[in-house]
C-alpha positions in Angstrom: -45.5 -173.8 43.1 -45.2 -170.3 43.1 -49.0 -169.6 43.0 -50.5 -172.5 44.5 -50.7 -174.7 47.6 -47.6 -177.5 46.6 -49.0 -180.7 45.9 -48.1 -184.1 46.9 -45.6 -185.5 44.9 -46.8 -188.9 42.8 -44.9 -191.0 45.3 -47.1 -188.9 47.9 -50.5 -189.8 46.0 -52.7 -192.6 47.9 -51.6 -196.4 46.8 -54.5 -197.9 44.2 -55.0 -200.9 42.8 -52.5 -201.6 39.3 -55.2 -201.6 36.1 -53.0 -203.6 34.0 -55.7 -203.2 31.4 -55.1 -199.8 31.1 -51.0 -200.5 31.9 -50.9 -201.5 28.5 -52.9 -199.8 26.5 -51.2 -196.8 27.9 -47.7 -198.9 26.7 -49.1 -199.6 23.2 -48.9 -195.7 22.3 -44.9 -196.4 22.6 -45.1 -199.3 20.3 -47.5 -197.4 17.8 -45.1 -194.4 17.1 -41.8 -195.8 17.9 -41.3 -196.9 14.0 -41.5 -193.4 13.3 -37.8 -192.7 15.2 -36.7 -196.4 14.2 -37.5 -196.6 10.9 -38.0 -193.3 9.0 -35.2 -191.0 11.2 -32.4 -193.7 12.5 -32.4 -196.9 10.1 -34.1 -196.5 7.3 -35.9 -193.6 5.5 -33.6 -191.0 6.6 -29.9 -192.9 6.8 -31.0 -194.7 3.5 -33.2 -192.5 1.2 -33.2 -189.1 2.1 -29.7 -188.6 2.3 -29.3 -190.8 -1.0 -27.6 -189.2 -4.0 -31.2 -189.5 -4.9 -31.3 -186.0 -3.8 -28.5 -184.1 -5.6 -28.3 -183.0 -8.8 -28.8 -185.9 -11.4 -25.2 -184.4 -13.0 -23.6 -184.7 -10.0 -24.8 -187.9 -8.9 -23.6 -189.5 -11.8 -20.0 -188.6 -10.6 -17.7 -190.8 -9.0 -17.8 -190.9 -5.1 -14.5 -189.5 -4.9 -15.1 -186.6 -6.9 -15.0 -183.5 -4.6 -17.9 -181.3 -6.3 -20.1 -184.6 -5.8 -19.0 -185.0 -2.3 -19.7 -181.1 -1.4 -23.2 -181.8 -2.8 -23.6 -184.5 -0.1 -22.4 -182.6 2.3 -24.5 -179.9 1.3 -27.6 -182.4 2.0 -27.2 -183.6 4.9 -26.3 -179.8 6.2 -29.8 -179.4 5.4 -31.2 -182.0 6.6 -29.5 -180.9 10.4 -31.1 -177.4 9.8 -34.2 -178.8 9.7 -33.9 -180.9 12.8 -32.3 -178.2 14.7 -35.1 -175.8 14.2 -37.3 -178.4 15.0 -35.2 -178.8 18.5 -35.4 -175.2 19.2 -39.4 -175.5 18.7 -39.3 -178.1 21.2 -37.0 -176.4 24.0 -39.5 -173.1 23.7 -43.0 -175.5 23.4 -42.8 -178.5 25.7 -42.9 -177.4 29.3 -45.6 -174.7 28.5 -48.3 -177.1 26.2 -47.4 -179.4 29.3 -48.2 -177.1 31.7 -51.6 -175.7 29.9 -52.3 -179.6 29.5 -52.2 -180.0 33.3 -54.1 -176.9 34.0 -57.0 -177.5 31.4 -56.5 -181.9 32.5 -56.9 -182.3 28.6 -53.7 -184.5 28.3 -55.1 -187.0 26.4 -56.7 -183.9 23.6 -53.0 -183.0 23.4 -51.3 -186.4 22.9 -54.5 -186.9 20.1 -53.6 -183.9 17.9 -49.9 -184.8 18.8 -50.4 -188.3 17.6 -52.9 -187.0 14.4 -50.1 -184.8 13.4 -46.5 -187.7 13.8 -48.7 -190.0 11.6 -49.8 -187.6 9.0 -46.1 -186.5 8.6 -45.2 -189.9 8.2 -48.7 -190.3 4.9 -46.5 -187.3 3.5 -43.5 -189.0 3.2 -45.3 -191.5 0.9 -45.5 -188.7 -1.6 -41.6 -187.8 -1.3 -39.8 -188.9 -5.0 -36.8 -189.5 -5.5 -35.5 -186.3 -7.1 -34.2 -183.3 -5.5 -37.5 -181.3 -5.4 -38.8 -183.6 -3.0 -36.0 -183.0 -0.7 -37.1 -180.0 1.1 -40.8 -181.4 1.7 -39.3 -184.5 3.2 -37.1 -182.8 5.8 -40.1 -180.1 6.7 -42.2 -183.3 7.5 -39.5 -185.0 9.3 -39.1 -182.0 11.1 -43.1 -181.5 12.2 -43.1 -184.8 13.0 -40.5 -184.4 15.1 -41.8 -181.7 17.2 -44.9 -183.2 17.5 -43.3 -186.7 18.7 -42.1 -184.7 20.8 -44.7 -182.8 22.4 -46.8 -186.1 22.5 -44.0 -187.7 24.5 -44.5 -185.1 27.4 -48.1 -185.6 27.5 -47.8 -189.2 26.8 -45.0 -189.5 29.8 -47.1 -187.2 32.0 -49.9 -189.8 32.0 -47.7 -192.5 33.7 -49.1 -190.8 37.2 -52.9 -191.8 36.0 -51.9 -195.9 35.2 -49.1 -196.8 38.0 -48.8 -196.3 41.8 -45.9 -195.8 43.7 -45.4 -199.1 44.3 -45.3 -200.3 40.3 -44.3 -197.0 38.6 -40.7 -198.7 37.8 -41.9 -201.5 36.1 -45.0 -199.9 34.4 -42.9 -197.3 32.7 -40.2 -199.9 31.7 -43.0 -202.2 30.0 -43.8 -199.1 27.9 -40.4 -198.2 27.0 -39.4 -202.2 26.5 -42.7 -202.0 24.1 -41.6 -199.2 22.1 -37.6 -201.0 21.2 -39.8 -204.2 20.5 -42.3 -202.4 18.1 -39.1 -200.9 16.5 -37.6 -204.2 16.1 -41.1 -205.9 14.3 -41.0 -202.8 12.4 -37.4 -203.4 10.9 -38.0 -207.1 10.4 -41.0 -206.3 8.5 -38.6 -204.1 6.3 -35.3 -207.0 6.1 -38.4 -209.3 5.0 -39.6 -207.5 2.5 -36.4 -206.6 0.8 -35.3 -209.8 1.1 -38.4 -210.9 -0.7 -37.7 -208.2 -3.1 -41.0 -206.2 -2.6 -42.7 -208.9 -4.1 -42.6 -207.8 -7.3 -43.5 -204.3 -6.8 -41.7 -201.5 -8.9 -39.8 -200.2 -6.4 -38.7 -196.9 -9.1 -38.7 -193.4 -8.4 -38.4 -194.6 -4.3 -41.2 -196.3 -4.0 -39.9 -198.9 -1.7 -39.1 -196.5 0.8 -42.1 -194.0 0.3 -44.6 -198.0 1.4 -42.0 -198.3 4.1 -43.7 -194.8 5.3 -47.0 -195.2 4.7 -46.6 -198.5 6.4 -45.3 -196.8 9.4 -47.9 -194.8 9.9 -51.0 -197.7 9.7 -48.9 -199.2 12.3 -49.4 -196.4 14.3 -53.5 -195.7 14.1 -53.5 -199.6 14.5 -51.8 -199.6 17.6 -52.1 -195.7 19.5 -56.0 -196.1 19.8 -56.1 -198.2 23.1 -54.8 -195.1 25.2 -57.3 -193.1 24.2 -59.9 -195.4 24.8 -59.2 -197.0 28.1 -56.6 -194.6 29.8 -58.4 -191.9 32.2 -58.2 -188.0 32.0 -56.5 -186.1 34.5 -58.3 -183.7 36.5 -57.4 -179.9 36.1 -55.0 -178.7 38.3 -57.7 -175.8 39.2 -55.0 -173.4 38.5 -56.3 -170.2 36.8 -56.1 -170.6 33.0 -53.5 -167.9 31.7 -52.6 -166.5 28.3 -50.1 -168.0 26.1 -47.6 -165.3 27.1 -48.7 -165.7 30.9 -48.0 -169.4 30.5 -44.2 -168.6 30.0 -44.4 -166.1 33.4 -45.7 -169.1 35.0 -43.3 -171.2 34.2 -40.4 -169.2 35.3 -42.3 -168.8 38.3 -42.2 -172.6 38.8 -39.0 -172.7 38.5 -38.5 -170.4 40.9 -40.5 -172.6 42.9 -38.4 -175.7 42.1 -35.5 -173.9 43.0 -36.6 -173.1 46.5 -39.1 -176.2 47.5 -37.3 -179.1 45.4 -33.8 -178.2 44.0 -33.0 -182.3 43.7 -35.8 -182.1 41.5 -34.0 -179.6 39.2 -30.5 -181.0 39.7 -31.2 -184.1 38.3 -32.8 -182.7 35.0 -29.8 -181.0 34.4 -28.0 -184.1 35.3 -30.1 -186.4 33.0 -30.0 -183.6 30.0 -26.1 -184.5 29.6 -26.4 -187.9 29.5 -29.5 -188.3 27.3 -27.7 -186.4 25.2 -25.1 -189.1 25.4 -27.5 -191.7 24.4 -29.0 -189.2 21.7 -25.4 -189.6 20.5 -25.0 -193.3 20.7 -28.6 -193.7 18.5 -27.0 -191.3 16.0 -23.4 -192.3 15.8 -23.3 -196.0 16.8 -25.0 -196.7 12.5 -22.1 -195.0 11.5 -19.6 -196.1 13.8 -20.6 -199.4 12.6 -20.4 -198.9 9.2 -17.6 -197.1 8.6 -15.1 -198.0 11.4 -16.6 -201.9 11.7 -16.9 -202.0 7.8 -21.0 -203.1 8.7 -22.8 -203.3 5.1 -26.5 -201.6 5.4 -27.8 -205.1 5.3 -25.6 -205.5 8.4 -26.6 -202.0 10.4 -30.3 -203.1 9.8 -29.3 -206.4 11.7 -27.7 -205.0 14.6 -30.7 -202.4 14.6 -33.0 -205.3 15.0 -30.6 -207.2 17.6 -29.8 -203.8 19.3 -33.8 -203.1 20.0 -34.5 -206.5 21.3 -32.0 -206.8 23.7 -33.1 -202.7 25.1 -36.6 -203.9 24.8 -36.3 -207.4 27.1 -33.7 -205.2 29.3 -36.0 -202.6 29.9 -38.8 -205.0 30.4 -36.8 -206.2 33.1 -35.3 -203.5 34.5 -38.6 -202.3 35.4 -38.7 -204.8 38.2 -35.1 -203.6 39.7 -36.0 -199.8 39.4 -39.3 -200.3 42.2 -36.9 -202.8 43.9 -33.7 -200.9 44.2 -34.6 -197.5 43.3 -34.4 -195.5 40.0 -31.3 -193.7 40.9 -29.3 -196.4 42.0 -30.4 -198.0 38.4 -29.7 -195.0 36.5 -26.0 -195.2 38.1 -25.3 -198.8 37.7 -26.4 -198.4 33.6 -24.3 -195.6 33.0 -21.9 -197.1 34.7 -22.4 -200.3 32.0 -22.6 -198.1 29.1 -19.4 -196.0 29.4 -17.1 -199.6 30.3 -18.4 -201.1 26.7 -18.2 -198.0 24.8 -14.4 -198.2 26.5 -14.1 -201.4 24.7 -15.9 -200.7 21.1 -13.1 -197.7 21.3 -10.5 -199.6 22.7 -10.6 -203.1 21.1 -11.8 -202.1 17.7 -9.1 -204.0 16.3 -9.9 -206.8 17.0 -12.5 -206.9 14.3 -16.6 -206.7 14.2 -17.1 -209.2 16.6 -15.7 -206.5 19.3 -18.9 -204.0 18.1 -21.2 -207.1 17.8 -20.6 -207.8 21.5 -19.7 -204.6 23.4 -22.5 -202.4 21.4 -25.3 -204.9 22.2 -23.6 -205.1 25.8 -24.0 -201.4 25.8 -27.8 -201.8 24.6 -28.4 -203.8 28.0 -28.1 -200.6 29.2 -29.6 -197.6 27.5 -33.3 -198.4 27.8 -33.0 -198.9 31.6 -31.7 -195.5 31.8 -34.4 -193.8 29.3 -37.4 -195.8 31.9 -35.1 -195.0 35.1 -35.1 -192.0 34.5 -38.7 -191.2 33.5 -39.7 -193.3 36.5 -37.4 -191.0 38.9 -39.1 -187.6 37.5 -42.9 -189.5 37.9 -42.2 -190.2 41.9 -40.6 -186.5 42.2 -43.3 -184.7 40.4 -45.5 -182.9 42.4 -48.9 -184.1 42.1 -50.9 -181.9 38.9 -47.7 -180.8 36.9 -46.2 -183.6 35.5 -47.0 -182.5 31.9 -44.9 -179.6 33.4 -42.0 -181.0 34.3 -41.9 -183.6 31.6 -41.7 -180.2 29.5 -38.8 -179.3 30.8 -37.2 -183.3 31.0 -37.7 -182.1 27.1 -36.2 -178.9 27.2 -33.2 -179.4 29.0 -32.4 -182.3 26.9 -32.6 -180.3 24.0 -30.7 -177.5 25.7 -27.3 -179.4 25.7 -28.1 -181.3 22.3 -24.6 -179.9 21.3 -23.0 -181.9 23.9 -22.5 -185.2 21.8 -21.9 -184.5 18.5 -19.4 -181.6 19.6 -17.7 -184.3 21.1 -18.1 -187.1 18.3 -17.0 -184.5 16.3 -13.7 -183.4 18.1 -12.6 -186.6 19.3 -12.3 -187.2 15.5 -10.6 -183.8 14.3 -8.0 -184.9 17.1 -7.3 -188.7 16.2 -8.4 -188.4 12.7 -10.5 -192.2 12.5 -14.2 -192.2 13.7 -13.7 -195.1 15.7 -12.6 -192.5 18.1 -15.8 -190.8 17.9 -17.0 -193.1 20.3 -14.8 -191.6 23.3 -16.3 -188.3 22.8 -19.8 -190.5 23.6 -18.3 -191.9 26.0 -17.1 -188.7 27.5 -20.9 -187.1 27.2 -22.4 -190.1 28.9 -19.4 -190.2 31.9 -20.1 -186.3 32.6 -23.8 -187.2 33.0 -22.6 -190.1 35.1 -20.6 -187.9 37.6 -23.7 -185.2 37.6 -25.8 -187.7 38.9 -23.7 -189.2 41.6 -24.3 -185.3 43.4 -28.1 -185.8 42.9 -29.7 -186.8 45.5 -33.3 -187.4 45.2 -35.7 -190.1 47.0 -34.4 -193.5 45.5 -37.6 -196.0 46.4 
């Protein structure tokens, strides 16, 4: 920006022909890692394992539930377990624009999402060897941790590529068929899981957490069986032809860009200021709505597993098809009208709650219809405004600003239920997040076709 002609943005670039070849083996990388934020962080490994009483002291465990010295231990562990994901936040906020931007410069994308992708799925052969005792515990939440930084930092690289599959014309529904794929490989991945607990592992000795350490290894064959197309069929970008610039230098240059944004395309920057509050919103919904369900809807974990399943396939066909009305009416307009959606049913989960599960059952999966139109919207929106060479760039900082305002939702999940004193209220302070991101983005203005 600062130190370079300005380029085109990728709603500026010439028209091509769609390569719906390499549409979808650029979507398959979304259904080859999404397990490991589906199954080992949200549903499964994390909610169910790690945060076991597997983990504490054997003497404590044996306690009752109620007893206060086993409850502090619990607490204790999952205290941990939110150091370790907040450091692995901060490493994101300081890494992602800068890797990005030394991705576009050097046009080795691709090289970055590889080692990104090499690294997510050897976290995930680690977790095989996690036991079930508490000297496992700190292993498990260091490769959680790396694997969520590198998820991460493959998600900018992997979302700066949409500009080398899609044209102005299809970039809507190209990026929802990716994000669609990645809540329907969640949903196959989860279903694999019901089926094989249901089947009782099929004999195996499922001891010392063996069931969940498969689930794991499992989890990460799914993803070298399914993130290879990409790599094969999806084309390089070019180098910016920037001058390459230290490490340090890297971080001058990006404050330098910013600058830029600030002066040639301040939209640009409004909106991912706007969109960090209410991703963080939906951050809060992913990491709330299990426990919402379970203890304010009484949900059994057979039962959260099932609405996890449901929950992703209704997201996934939604965002399928909401691809279609993002290069039809525009991805702002889309990103309104789904925000809009989400805060009226969380209004009713909140609201209605007494009349039973059947309220959560209907209004969450209501409120589904609308997140994953939102996540593509929005990643569709920042692809057309990009200018044309730094999208790895500004997909860095899509990733930094979310993580910037990460305290947003549970400091208002939190305080909503300090106030009211039931976690079914919880859900207001959500609500609240995701209507604050709502009212940012009515003052964003930004092209909308």
């Amino acid at each position: 920006m600062t130190d370079a002609t300005p380029q085109p943005t990728a709603t500026e670039a010439p028209a091509r022909p769609a390569h719906w070849g390499r549409v979808v083996a650029w979507s398959l990388w979304d259904w080859a890692v999404q397990p490991f934020n589906s199954v080992i962080i949200t549903f499964v490994f994390v909610a169910l394992y790690l945060t076991s009483d597997s983990f504490i002291d054997p003497d404590l465990a044996a306690l009752p539930e109620s007893d206060p010295a086993r409850e502090a231990a619990m607490a204790q562990l999952a205290s941990n377990l939110a150091l370790g994901v907040t450091v692995a936040g901060v490493l994101v906020a300081l890494l992602a624009p800068v890797l990005g931007q030394r991705a576009d410069t050097s046009g080795r994308r691709k090289r970055w999402l590889g080692v990104s992708t090499i690294a997510v799925i050897a976290c995930m052969l680690g977790l095989f060897f996690v036991e079930a005792a508490p000297a496992y515990f700190l292993l498990a939440v260091v490769l959680i941790g790396v694997g969520s930084v590198f998820g991460e930092i493959g998600g900018v690289h992997y979302n700066a590529l949409l500009a080398q599959v899609s044209t102005k014309d299809n970039v809507g529904r190209v990026s929802g068929l990716g994000w669609g794929l990645g809540y329907l490989g969640g949903i196959v991945a989860l279903v694999i899981v019901v089926i094989a607990e249901g089947a009782e592992w099929w004999g195996m000795d499922t001891s010392n957490g063996m069931a969940y350490r498969v689930i794991a290894l499992g989890c990460a064959l799914w993803a070298v069986a399914f993130a290879w197309p990409i790599f094969a069929f999806v084309p390089e970008a070019t180098p910016t032809g920037r001058p390459r610039v230290s490490l340090l230098g890297s971080y001058k240059r990006l404050w330098d860009d910013l600058r830029g944004l600030w002066t040639e395309s301040r939209p640009t920057l409004w909106f991912l200021v706007a969109s960090a509050i209410y991703r963080d919103g939906l951050a809060g919904v992913f990491t709330f709505g299990a426990i919402i369900a379970a203890r304010a809807f009484g949900f059994s974990d057979q039962e959260v597993i099932f609405f996890g399943v449901a929950a992703n396939l209704v997201a996934g066909l939604a965002t399928i098809v909401a691809g279609r009305v993002d290069d039809w009416v525009g991805p702002r307009t889309l990103i309104i009208a789904s925000l809009s959606g989400m805060v009226t049913a969380g209004l009713v989960v909140a609201f209605l709650h007494e009349l039973g599960d059947i309220v959560f059952w209907v209004a969450g999966l209501v409120l589904c219809l609308f997140v994953g139109p939102v996540q593509s919207a929005s990643r569709s929106l920042l692809a057309r405004v990009s200018p044309r060479g730094k999208e790895g760039e500004i997909f860095g900082l899509y990733a930094t600003t979310g993580r910037a305002v990460s305290f947003l939702a549970p400091a208002a999940y939190a305080a909503a239920i300090a106030v009211t004193g039931a976690v079914i209220w919880g859900t207001i302070g959500i609500v609240l997040v995701v209507g604050a991101g709502l009212v940012a983005m009515l003052f964003v203005k930004v092209p909308t076709r």
